[in-house]
N, C-alpha and C positions, 0 to 999 in steps of 0.2 A: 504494500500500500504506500500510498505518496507519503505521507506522513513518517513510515522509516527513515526515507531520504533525505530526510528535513535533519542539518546540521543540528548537534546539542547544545540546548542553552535559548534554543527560541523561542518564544511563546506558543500555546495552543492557536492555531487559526481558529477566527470566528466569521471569516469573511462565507457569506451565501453557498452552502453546498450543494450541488444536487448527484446523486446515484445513481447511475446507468449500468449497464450491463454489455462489455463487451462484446464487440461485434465475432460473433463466430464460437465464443463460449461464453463459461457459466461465472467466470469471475468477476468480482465488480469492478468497476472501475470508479475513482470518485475525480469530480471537478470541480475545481477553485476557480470563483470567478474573484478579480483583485482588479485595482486600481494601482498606475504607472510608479511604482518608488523614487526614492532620488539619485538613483544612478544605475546605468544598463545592468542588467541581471538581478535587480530587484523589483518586490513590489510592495503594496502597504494594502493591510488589510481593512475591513470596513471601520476598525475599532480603532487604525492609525499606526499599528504593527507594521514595522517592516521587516519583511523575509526576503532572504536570499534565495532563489532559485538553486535546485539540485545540481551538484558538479554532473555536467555533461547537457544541462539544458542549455539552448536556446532560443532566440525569439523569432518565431514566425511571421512575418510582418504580414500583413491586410494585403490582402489583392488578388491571390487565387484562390475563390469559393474552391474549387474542387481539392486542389492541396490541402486546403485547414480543414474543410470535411473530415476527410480520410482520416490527419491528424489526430482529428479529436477521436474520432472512434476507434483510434487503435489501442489508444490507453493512457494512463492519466497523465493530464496537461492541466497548466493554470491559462485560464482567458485573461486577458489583459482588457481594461476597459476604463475610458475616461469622461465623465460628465461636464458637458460645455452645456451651459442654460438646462433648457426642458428634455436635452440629447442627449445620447450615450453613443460613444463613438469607440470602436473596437482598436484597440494599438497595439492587436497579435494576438500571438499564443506560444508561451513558455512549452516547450517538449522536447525530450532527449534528440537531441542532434540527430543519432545513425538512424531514429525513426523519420528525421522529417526528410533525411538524403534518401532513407530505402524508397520512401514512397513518392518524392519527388521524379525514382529514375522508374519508379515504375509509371509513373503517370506521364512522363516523356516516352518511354516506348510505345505505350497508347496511343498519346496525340503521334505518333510519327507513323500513323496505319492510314491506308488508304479508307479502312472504313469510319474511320474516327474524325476526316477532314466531308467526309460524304452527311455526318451525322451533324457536324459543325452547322455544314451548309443549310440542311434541312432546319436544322432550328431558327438558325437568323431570317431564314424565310418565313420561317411561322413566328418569329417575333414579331419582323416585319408586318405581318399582315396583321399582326395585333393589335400592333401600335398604332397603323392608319388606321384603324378600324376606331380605335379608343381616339384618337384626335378629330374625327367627322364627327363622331357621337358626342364628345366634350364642346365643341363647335356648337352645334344644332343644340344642345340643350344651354350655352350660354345665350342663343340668340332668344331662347323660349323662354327663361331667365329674364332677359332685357325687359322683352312684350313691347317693344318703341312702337306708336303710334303710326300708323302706316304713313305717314307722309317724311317719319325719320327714319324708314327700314333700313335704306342704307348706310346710315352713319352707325347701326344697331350691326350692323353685319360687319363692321369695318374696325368695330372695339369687340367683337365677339374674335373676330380674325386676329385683332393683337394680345387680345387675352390668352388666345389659344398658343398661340405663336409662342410665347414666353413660357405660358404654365403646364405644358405637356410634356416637354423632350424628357427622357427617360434621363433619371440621376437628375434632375434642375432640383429636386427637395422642395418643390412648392407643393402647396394644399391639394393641385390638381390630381398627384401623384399619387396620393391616399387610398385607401382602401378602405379607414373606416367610417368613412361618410358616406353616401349615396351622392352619387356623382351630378345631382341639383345641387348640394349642398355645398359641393366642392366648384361647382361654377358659380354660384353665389360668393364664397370665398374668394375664389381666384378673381370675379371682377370686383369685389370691396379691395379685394388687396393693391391691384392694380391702377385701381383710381388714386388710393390712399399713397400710391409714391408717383403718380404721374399728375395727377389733377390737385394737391395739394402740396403744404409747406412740409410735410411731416420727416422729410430727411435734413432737413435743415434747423428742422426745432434743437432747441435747447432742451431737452425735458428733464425737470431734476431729478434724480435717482433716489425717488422714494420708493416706497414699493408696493404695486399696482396705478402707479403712476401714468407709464406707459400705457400701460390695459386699458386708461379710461382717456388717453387721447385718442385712442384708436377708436373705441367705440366712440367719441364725440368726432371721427373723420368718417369713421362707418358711418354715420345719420346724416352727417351732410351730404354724402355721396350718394346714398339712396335718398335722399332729399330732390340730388340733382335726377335723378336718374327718373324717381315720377314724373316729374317736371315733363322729359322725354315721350313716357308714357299717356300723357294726358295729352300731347300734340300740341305744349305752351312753345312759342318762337320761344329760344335760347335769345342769351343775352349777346352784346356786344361782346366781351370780353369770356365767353363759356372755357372753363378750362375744361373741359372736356375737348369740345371742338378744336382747341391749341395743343392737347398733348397730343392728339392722331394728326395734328396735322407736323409735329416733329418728332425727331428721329428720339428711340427709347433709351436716355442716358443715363436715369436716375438711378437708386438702388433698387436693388432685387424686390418683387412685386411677391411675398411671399404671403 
């Protein structure tokens, strides 16, 4: 068990465990999930412990799902994990060296088959048709969303088109990306979000760093933007100066419309 390997003199870990059971037999295997240490080959547990990694680990770094799979399931490893805001962002996985090179060469002679580059293909194809499928759909329900007033349809289709254009690409991390909203709700989101950094001051505020401060400028730019946006839906002429009508009509510089 991981815990033999654990040099003498360290404390008991108390960081999150969970118990699985080795892929192909009946032993358990257990895994540490930890937060980054303060120097390579360490970590610190939830309670603020720092452990040293077993002589012979290394760090797997983020980037091939199918490597750190395999990893994990071959036997016990620490996840490495770092909390930026409301996020958890993965920064590897601690595990014996010879394991992550055996299955590194095994999963090189894999990809180097002819039918493993045929299987490649097949899938980015059927990504492919996912995704266009998921951006027409995202599209069509932000225009249904809108509901602009028939004599605005096309200015309703032309902020539905930049909405879309931003909040779909696969990895962008916006709302549209989500899966646990219903995807009305995430085209609601993605056009508040969207107004809220192109039609207002909101990257430029100052906001003092109290806390839910933020939260309530947002929702006091959420109301004005659905504000403007009836306005749209009832068929009122927009004003001289609409920021709406000014940000489509330039190019998208501001920050991320998340």
């Amino acid at each position: 068990m991981l815990t033999r390997h654990m040099q003498s003199g360290q404390q008991n870990m108390t960081a999150k465990t969970h118990d699985h059971r080795m892929h192909g037999s009946r032993e358990e295997m257990t895994v540490h999930n930890f937060f980054p240490g303060p120097k390579p080959g360490t970590v610190r547990s939830a309670d603020g412990t720092v452990l040293t990694a077993p002589v012979g680990w290394v760090l797997l770094a983020p980037g091939d799902a199918a490597l750190t799979r395999r990893v994990k399931g071959a036997g016990d490893h620490w996840v490495v994990q770092e909390k930026k805001g409301r996020r958890m962002f993965s920064r590897g996985v601690l595990a014996p060296a010879s394991t992550i090179d055996r299955i590194r060469a095994e999963l090189d002679a894999e990809r180097s088959t002819e039918a493993y580059a045929k299987r490649r293909q097949a899938d980015a194809r059927r990504r492919e048709k996912t995704q266009s499928e998921y951006v027409d759909n995202f599209y069509s329900t932000v225009v249904a969303y809108l509901d602009f007033h028939s004599r605005y349809r096309p200015l309703a289709q032309q902020l539905a088109l930049a909405v879309t254009k931003h909040a779909t690409p696969v990895g962008s991390g916006t709302v549209a990306r989500t899966k646990r909203i219903p995807v009305e709700q995430r085209a609601e989101a993605a056009v508040v979000a969207w107004m809220r950094h192109q039609t207002t001051g909101y990257d430029s505020m100052a906001i003092p760093r109290v806390k839910g401060k933020r939260r309530e400028v947002r929702r006091m730019l959420a109301e004005r933007s659905k504000h403007l946006l009836s306005r749209y839906r009832q068929g009122e002429p927009p004003s001289n100066d609409c920021p709406l009508q000014r940000a489509l009509t330039t190019p998208m510089t501001k920050g991320e419309a998340t």
